[in-house]
DRENFI-996445 format. One record per residue (C-alpha): x, y, z; residue in three letters. Coordinates in steps of 0.25 Angstrom, whole numbers, padded with zeros to 4 digits, always signed. Example, Ala and Ser with C-alpha at 12.3 -4.5 7.8 and 13.67 -1.06 7.14 Angstrom:
REM residues 2
+0049-0018+0031ALA +0055-0004+0029SER 
This chain:
REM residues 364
+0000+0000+0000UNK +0006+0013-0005UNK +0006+0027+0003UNK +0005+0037-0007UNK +0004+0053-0002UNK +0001+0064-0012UNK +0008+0077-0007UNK -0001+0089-0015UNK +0002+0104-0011UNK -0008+0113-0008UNK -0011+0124-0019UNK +0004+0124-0020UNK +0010+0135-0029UNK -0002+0144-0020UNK +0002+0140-0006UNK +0017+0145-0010UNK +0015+0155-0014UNK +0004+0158-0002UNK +0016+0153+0008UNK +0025+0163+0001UNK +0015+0176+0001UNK +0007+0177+0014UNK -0001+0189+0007UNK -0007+0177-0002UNK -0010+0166+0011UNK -0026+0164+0011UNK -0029+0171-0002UNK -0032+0166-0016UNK -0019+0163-0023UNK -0018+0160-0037UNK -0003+0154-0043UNK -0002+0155-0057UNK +0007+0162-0067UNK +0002+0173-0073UNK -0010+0178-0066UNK -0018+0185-0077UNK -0016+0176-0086UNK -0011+0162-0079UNK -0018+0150-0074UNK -0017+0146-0059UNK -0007+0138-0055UNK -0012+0137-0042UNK -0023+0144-0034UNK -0023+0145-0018UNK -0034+0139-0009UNK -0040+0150-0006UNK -0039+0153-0021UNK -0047+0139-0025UNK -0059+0143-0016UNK -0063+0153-0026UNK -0058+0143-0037UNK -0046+0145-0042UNK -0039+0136-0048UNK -0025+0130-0053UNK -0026+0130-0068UNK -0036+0142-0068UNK -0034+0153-0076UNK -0031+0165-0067UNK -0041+0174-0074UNK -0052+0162-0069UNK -0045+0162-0055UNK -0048+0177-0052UNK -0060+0177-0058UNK -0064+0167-0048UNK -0054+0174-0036UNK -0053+0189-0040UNK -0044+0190-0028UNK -0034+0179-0031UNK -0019+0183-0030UNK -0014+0176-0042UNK +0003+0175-0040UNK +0013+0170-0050UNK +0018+0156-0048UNK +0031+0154-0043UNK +0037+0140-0048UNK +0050+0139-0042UNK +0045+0140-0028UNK +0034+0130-0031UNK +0044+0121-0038UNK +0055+0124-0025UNK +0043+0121-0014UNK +0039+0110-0023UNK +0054+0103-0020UNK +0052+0106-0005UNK +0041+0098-0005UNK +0044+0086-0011UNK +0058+0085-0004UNK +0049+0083+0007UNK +0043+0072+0001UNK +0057+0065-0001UNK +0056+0065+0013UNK +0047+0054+0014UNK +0046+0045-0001UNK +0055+0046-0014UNK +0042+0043-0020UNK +0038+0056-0022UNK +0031+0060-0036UNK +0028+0073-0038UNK +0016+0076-0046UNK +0019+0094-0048UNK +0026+0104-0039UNK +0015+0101-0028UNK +0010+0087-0027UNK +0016+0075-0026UNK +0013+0058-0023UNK +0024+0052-0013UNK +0023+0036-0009UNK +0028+0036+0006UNK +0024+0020+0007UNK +0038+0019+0013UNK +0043+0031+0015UNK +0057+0040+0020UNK +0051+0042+0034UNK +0045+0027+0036UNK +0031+0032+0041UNK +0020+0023+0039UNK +0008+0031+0036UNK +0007+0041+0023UNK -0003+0051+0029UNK +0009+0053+0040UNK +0019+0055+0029UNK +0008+0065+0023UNK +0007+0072+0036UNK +0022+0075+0036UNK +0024+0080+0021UNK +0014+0090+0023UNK +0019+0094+0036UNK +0033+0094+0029UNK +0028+0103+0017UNK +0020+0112+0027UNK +0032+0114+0035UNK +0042+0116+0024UNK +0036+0123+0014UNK +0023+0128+0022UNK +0014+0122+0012UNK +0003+0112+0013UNK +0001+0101+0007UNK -0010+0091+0006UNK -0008+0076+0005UNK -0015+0063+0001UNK -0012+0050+0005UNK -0016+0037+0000UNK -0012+0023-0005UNK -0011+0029-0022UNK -0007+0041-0030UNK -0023+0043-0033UNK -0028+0043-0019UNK -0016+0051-0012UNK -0019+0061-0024UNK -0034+0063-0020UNK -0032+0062-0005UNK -0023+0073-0006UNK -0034+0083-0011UNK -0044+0079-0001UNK -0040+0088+0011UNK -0032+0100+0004UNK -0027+0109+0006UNK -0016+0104+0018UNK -0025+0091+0018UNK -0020+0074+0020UNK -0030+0064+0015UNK -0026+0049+0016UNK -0035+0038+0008UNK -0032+0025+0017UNK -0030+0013+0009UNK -0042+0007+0015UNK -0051+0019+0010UNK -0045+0020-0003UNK -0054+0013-0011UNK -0067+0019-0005UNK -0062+0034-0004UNK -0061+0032-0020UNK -0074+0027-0021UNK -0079+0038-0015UNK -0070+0048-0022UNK -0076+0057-0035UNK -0072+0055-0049UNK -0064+0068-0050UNK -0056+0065-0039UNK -0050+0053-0047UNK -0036+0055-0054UNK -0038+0057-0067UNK -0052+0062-0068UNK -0053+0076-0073UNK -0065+0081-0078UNK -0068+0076-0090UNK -0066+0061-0084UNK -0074+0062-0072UNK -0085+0068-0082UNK -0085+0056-0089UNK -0084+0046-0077UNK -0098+0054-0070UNK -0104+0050-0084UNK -0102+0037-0081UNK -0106+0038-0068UNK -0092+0039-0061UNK -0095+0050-0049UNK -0084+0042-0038UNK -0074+0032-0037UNK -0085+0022-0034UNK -0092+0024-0047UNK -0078+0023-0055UNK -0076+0008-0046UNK -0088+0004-0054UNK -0082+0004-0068UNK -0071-0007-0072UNK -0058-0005-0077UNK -0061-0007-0092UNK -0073+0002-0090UNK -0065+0013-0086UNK -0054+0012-0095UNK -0064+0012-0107UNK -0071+0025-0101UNK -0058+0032-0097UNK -0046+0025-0104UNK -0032+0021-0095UNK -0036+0030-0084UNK -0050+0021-0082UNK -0039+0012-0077UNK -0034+0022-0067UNK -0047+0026-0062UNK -0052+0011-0062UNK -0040+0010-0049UNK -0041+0022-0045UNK -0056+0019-0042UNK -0051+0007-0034UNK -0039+0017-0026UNK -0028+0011-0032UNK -0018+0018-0040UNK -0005+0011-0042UNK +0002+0022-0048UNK +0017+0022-0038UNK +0022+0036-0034UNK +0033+0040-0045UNK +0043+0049-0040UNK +0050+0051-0055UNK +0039+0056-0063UNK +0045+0061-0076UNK +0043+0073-0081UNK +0035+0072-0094UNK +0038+0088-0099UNK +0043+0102-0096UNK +0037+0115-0100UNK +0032+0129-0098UNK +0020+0137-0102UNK +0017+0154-0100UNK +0003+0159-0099UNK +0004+0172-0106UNK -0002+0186-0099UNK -0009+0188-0112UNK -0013+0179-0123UNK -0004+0178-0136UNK -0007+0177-0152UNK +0005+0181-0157UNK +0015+0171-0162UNK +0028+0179-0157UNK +0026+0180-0143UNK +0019+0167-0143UNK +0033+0162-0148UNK +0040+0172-0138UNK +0031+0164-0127UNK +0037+0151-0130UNK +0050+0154-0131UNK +0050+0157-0116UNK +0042+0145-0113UNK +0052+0137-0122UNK +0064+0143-0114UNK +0056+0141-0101UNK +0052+0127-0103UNK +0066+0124-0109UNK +0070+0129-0095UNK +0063+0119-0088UNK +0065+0107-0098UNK +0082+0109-0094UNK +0079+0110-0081UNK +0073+0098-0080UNK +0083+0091-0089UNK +0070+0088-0098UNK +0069+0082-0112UNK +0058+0079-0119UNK +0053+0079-0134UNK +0037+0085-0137UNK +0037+0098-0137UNK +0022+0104-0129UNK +0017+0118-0133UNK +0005+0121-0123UNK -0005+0135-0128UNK -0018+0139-0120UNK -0024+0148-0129UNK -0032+0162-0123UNK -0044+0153-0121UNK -0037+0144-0113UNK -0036+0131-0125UNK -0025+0123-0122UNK -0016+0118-0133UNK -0004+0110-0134UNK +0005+0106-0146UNK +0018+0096-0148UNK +0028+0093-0154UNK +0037+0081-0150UNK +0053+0081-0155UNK +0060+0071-0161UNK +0071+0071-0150UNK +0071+0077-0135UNK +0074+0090-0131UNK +0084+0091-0120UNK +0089+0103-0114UNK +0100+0099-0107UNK +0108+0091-0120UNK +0117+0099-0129UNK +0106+0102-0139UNK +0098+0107-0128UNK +0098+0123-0134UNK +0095+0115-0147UNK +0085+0106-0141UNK +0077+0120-0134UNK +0078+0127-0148UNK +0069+0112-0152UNK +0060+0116-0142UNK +0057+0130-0145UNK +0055+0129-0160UNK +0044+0118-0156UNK +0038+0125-0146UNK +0038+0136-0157UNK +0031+0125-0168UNK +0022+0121-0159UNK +0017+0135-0157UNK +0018+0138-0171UNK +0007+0126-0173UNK -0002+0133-0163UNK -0002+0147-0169UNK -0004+0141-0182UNK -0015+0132-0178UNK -0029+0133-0176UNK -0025+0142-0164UNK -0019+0153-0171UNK -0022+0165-0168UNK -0027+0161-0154UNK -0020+0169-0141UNK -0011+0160-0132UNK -0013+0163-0117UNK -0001+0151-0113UNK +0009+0144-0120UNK +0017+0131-0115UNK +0028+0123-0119UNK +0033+0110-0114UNK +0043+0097-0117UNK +0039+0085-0114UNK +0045+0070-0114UNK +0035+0063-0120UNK +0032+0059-0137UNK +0017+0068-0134UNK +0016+0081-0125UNK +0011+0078-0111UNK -0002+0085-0109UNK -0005+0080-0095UNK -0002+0084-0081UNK +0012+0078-0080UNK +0016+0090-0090UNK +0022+0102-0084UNK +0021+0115-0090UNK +0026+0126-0081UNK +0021+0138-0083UNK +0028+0152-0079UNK 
């Protein structure tokens, strides 16, 4: 039986800068990167009971909070606090897998410090992060990824849910469909049409059933239904691509300061791609267009990029003249002439650009 604890901060980037600014503490605060015209990076408590969210544009979010203070992200102390934090993790398990800056699984089924109970070793990392970096963090614990994941949501912020194993099976019988990893809207739509409201309704359904209504995550959610999920915590997750991406402060038509644009994200992103000793062969141009449309195109090279070889100046001179083709298809596509409120630009490993969650773009 495995102990798995999921570590997640609370409203992270806001709680910093909150710890850092006491004129901010117990006010609606907004994290983001251009506050007329960015998105919300990450909103405060107090900002989320007028609903503000992350992903949010920030003209939405003061519309719904007129009064929210909206302050530019700073992501090298994130990224400095993010370090503090999970060397205190290495303090009890090497099996540690980050899932960003501010969540992360760790399997302390045996453990540094020899303590029998998870929900102990819980108590101490959130006493350790409170202590050390005067943050709070809420924690789930559990015998699986999925149900550490939901436990920790249960009682944020500062919150610590354990799902015993003896209760595992009912709690997810009980539990509703969009709480399920890997049910987004569109998904649990489709399972409330078929009469899927809780985790006891989705029991009813085989295998095969499932699978044919929802493809190879029917098999997921067939075990998760049953609270198993054999998925081990993975402390060497590799990193699938590295990029960047600039909301503009006013929306863009014209094809020389787009190009102007992405250069800088190209110089930036090639930054990033040596510092992390990165190589990698499909190029991803990312556009949001001013109504918000999200576009991507690619192109992947014949050979690898790689900064740190003795082609590298060559090999950056490859990536900004696709970066410039890929562009170059948009503004002559069906597109043309459409203002561009954000451009983004990434490298990534794999034959096809990745387009899920595991891709980080950083914006700035």
């Amino acid at each position: 039986m495995r102990k798995i604890v999921h570590i997640d901060m609370d409203a992270f980037y806001a709680s910093i800068e909150q710890r850092d600014n006491p004129q901010y503490r117990g006010k609606p605060l907004a994290v983001g990167f251009n506050a007329k015209r960015g998105v919300v990076a990450a909103a405060s408590y107090e900002a989320r009971a007028f609903g503000v969210r992350s992903a949010m544009s920030a003209k939405t979010a003061l519309e719904k909070c007129p009064h929210l203070i909206f302050v530019n992200s700073r992501m090298d102390v994130y990224k400095a606090v993010s370090l503090q934090i999970r060397k205190i993790f290495f303090e009890y398990t090497d099996l540690v897998e980050p899932l960003s800056l501010d969540e992360a699984y760790l399997d302390v089924s045996a453990n540094k410090k020899n303590i029998q109970y998870a929900v102990k070793i819980a108590k101490m990392i959130k006493r350790d992060i409170k202590e050390k970096t005067g943050l709070t963090a809420s924690a789930g614990v559990s015998i699986n990824k999925f149900l550490a994941k939901i436990a920790s949501d249960i009682k944020k912020p500062n919150g610590l849910f354990a799902i015993t194993p003896e209760k595992a099976e009912s709690f997810v019988e009980s539990l509703q469909i969009e709480k399920f990893w890997g049910v987004g809207k569109a998904t649990a739509a489709k399972m409330r049409s078929l009469g899927v409201y809780t985790g006891k309704d989705l029991k009813k359904f085989s295998e095969i059933d499932l699978i044919k209504h929802f493809g190879k995550m029917g098999g997921v959610y067939y075990q998760n239904a049953r609270a198993v999920d054999n998925r081990n915590v993975e402390p060497f997750r590799e990193r699938k691509s590295v990029g960047a991406e600039k909301t503009f402060f006013a929306d863009i038509n014209d094809r020389e300061i787009l190009k102007k644009e992405l250069f800088e994200i190209a110089k930036l992103s090639w930054e990033r791609i040596t510092a992390n000793k990165f190589k990698g062969r499909t190029a991803t141009l990312k556009v949001k267009f001013a109504d918000f449309k999200v576009i991507t195109h690619s192109k992947t090279l014949a050979l690898p990029l790689n900064a740190l070889t003795s082609a590298g100046a060559g090999d950056f001179e490859i990536f900004l003249n696709t970066a410039f083709s890929l562009l170059e298809n948009v503004l002559n596509s069906k597109h043309k002439g459409k203002k561009i409120r954000l451009l983004g630009l990434s490298l990534s490993k794999n034959e096809t650009p990745l387009l899920n969650a595991r891709q980080v773009y950083f914006p700035f």
